[in-house]
C-alpha positions in Angstrom: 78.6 55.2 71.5 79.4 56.0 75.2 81.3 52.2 75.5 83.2 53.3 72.1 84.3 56.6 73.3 85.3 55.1 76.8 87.5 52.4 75.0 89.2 54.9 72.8 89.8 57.2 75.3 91.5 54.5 77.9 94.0 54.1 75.1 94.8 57.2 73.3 94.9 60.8 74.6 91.6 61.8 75.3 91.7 65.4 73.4 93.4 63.4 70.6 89.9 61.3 70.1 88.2 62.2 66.6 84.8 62.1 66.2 85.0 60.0 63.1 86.8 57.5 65.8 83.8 57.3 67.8 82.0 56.4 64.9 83.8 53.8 63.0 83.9 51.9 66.9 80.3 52.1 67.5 79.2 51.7 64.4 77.4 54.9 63.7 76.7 58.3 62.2 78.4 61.4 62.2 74.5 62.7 62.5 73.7 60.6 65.3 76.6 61.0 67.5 76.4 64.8 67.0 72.3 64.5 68.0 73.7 63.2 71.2 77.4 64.8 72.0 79.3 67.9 70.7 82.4 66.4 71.1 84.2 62.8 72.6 86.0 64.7 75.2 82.1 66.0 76.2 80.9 62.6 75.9 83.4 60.8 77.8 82.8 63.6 80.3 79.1 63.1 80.6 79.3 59.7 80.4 81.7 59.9 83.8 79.7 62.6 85.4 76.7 60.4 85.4 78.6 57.0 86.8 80.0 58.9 89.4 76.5 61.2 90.4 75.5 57.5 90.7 78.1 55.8 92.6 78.5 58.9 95.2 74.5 59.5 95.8 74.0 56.1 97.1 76.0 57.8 99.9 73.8 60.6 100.4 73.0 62.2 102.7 76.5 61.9 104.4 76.6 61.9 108.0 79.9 60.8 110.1 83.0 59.9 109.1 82.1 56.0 107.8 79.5 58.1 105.3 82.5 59.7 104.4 85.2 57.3 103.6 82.3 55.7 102.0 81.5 58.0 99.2 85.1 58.6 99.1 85.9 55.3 98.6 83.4 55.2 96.1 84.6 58.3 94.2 88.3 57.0 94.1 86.9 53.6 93.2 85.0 54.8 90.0 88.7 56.7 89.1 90.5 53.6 89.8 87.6 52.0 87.5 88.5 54.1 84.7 92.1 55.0 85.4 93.1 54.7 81.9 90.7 57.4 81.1 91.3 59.9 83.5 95.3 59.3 82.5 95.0 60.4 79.5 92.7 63.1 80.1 95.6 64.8 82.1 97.6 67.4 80.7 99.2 69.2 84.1 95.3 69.1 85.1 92.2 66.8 84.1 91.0 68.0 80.8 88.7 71.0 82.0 85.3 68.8 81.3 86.3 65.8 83.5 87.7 68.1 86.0 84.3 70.5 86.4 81.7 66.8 86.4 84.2 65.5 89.3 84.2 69.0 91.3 80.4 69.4 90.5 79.2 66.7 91.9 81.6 66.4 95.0 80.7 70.4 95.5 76.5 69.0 95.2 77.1 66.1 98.1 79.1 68.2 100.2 76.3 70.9 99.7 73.3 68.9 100.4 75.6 67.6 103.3 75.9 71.4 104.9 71.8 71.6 104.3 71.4 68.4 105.9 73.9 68.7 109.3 73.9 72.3 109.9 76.3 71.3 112.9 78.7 70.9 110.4 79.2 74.0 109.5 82.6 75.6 110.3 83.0 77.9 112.8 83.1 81.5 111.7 80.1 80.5 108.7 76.9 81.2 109.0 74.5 78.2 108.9 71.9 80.7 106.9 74.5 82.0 104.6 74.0 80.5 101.5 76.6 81.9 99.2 79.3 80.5 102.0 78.2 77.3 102.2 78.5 77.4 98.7 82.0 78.6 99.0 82.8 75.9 101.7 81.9 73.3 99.9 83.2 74.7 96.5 86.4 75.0 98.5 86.5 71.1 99.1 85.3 69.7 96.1 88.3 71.5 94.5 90.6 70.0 96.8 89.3 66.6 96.6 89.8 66.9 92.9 93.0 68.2 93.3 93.7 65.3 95.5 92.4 62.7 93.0 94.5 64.3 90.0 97.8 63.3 92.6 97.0 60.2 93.8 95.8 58.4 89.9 99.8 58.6 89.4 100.6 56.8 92.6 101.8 53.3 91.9 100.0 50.8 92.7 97.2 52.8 92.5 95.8 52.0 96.0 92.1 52.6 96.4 92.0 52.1 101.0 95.3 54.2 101.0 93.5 57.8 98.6 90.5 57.3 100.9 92.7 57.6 104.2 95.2 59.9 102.8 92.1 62.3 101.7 90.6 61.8 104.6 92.9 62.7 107.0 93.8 65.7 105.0 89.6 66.8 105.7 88.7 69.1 108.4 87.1 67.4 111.1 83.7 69.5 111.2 82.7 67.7 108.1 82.3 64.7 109.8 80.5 66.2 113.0 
């Protein structure tokens, strides 16, 4: 089901995806694929979301700026994997579902980060101050995503040059 809805949605408009769709390409139920999705746009979503909680935790927890380009490389690298999807999931923004799984889990690693390397913490925050490391990292994951909804319109799609770009764009206490 998750392979079907992946296929469709790298070649058609991802809000454009019936569930009947889904369906007829994996062979299945209207019952069953609503006992495991509400929707294909939620599916395709959850099926990202949990590629990319995988592909960015074998980063954690970061520390430096290699364990950064690292997970970022890895984060553009799963978009670059499924550029096709996230294409046509874009309307002036990634469809709101792809967009929250992509700043939800940046916004968890850059969290557990701040936990991890209090001597990261910006000046001016509180190390203790949990509602503004919250906002810190909130801050960034919304920026990366921002920065990944630019670059997957860059041609050729360049993988080493959205990690350096992003990078360089990062305040430097993250990698302290």
């Amino acid at each position: 089901m998750r392979d079907a809805a992946l296929t469709l949605a790298a070649a058609a408009p991802l809000q454009s995806i019936s569930v009947s769709e889904v369906c007829r390409a994996a062979g299945i139920t209207r019952d069953t694929f609503y006992r495991h999705a509400p929707s294909p746009v939620e599916l395709v979503a959850v099926t990202l979301g949990e590629e990319l909680a995988e592909a960015i935790g074998r980063h954690d927890p970061l520390s430096g700026l290699e364990a950064f380009r690292a997970a970022e490389r890895s984060l553009l690298q799963h978009v670059a994997d499924h550029v096709d999807v996230y294409r046509n999931a874009m309307g002036p923004q990634l469809l709101a579902p792809l967009r929250a799984n992509l700043e939800r889990t940046i916004h968890a690693t850059l969290r557990t980060h701040l936990d991890q390397h209090p001597q990261s913490v910006p000046a001016g925050v509180d190390a203790a101050d949990e509602d503004a490391l919250d906002v810190v990292a909130s801050y960034a994951a919304a920026g990366t995503v921002g920065a990944v909804e630019r670059w997957i319109h860059t041609e050729p799609l360049d993988v080493d040059r959205g990690v350096a770009v992003i990078i360089a764009a990062s305040p430097e206490f993250w990698f302290a």
